[in-house]
C-alpha positions in Angstrom: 11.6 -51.6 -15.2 8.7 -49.8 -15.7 7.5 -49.7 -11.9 11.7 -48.6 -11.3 11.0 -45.6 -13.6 7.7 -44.1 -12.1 9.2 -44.7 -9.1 12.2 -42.8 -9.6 10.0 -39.8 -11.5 7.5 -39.5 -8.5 10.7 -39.6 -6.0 12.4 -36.9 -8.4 9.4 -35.0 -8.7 8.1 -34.9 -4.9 12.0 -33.5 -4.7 11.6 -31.1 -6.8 8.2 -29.7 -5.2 9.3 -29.7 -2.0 12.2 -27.3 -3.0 9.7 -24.8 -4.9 7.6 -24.4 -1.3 9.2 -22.1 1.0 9.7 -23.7 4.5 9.0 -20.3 6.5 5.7 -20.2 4.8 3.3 -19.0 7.4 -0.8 -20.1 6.5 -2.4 -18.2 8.9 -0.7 -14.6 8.1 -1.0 -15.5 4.6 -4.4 -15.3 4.7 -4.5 -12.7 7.4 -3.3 -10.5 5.3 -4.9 -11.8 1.6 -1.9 -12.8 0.7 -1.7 -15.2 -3.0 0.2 -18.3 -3.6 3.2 -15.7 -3.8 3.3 -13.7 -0.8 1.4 -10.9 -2.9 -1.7 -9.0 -3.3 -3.6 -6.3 -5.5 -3.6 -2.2 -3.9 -4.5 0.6 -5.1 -1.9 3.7 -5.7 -2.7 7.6 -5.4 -0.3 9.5 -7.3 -1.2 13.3 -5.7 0.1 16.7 -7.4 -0.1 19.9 -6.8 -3.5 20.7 -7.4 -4.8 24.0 -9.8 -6.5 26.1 -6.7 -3.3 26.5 -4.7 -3.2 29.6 -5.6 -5.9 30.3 -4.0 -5.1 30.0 -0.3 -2.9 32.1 2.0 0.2 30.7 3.4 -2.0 30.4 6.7 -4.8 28.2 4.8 -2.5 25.8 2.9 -1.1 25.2 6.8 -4.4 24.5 8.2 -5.3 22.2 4.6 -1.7 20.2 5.3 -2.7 19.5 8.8 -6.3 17.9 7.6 -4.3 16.1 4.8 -1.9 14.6 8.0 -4.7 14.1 10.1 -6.6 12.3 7.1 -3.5 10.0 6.4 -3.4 9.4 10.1 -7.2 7.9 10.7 -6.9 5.5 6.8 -3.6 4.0 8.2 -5.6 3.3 11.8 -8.0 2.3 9.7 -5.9 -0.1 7.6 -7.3 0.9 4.5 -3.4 3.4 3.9 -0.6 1.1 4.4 2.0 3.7 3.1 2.4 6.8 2.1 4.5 9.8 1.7 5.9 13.2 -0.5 8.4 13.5 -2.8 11.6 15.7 -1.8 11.9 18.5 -3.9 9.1 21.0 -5.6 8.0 19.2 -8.6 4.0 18.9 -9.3 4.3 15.0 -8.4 3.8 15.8 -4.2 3.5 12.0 -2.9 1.9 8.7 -2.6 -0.9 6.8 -1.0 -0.7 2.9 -0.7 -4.4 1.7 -0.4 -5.6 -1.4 1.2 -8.3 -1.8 -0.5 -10.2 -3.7 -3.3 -11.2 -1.7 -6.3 -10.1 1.8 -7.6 -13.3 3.6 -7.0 -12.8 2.8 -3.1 -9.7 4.3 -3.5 -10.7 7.8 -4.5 -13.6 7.7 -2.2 -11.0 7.1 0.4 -8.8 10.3 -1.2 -11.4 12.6 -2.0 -12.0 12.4 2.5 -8.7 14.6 2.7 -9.2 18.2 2.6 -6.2 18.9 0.5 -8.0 16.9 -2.3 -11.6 18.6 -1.3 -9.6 22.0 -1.6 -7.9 21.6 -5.0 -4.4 21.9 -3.4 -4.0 18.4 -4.4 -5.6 16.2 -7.3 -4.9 12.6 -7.6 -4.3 9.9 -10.1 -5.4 6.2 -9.3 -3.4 3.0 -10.3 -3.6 -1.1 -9.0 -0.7 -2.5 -7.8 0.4 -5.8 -7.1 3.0 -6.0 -4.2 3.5 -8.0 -1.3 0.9 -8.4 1.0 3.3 -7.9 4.0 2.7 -4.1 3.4 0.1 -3.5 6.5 3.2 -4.6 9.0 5.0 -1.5 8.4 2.5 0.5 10.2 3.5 -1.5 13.2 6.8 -1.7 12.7 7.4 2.2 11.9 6.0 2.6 14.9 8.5 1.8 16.9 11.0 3.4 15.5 9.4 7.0 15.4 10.4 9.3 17.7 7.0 11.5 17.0 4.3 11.7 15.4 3.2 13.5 12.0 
């Protein structure tokens, strides 16, 4: 009886295991992209505001600083280390976010402080990990082919 009842709570429990695994579970992306046990992985967040020295530049200046700040985005995500980012509609002093692929918080800001709307003072930054899924980088691929042009 007792052999039966091991028996039965192995069976039961292999059952149960084998429904906790996902069956589309794909090893070598996982660890392609650093993914953990749950599809997910640490990043680092830049909050960016207005900065206290836009005041400073001329309409002309801020134009030229934007185009930098594109350009900046531009070479991180080619880089992989920016897997998303983007502004805020409206005017408020929250402008956007950067997604960084990256380990720790202080390559994060060394990573910000390389765009010349940071170096300027037009934007200033606020730094937070994030745990999300690790599928982030594939968005860069897959956004673009579906852009029409670039930034």
């Amino acid at each position: 009886m007792k052999i039966l009842s091991l028996s039965f709570a192995l069976i039961f429990s292999c059952m149960l295991s084998s429904y906790a695994q996902n069956s589309s579970y794909d090893e070598e992306l996982a660890k392609k992209l650093g993914a953990d046990d749950y599809g997910m992985k640490k990043y680092v967040i830049a909050f960016l505001y207005r900065g206290d020295k836009i005041s400073e530049y001329s309409e002309e200046e801020r134009a030229q600083l934007q185009r930098g700040h594109m350009d900046n985005i531009t070479r991180l995500a080619e880089e992989g280390k920016m897997v998303l980012a983007g502004p805020f509609f409206g005017n408020e002093d929250l402008r956007g976010l950067f997604f960084f692929n990256v380990e720790s918080i202080e390559e994060a800001k060394a990573l910000t402080e390389s765009d010349p709307s940071i170096k300027a003072g037009v934007l200033k930054m606020e730094l937070k990990e994030w745990y999300g899924s690790a599928a982030l980088p594939l968005l860069l691929e897959l956004h673009s082919k579906i852009s029409k042009e670039d930034i």
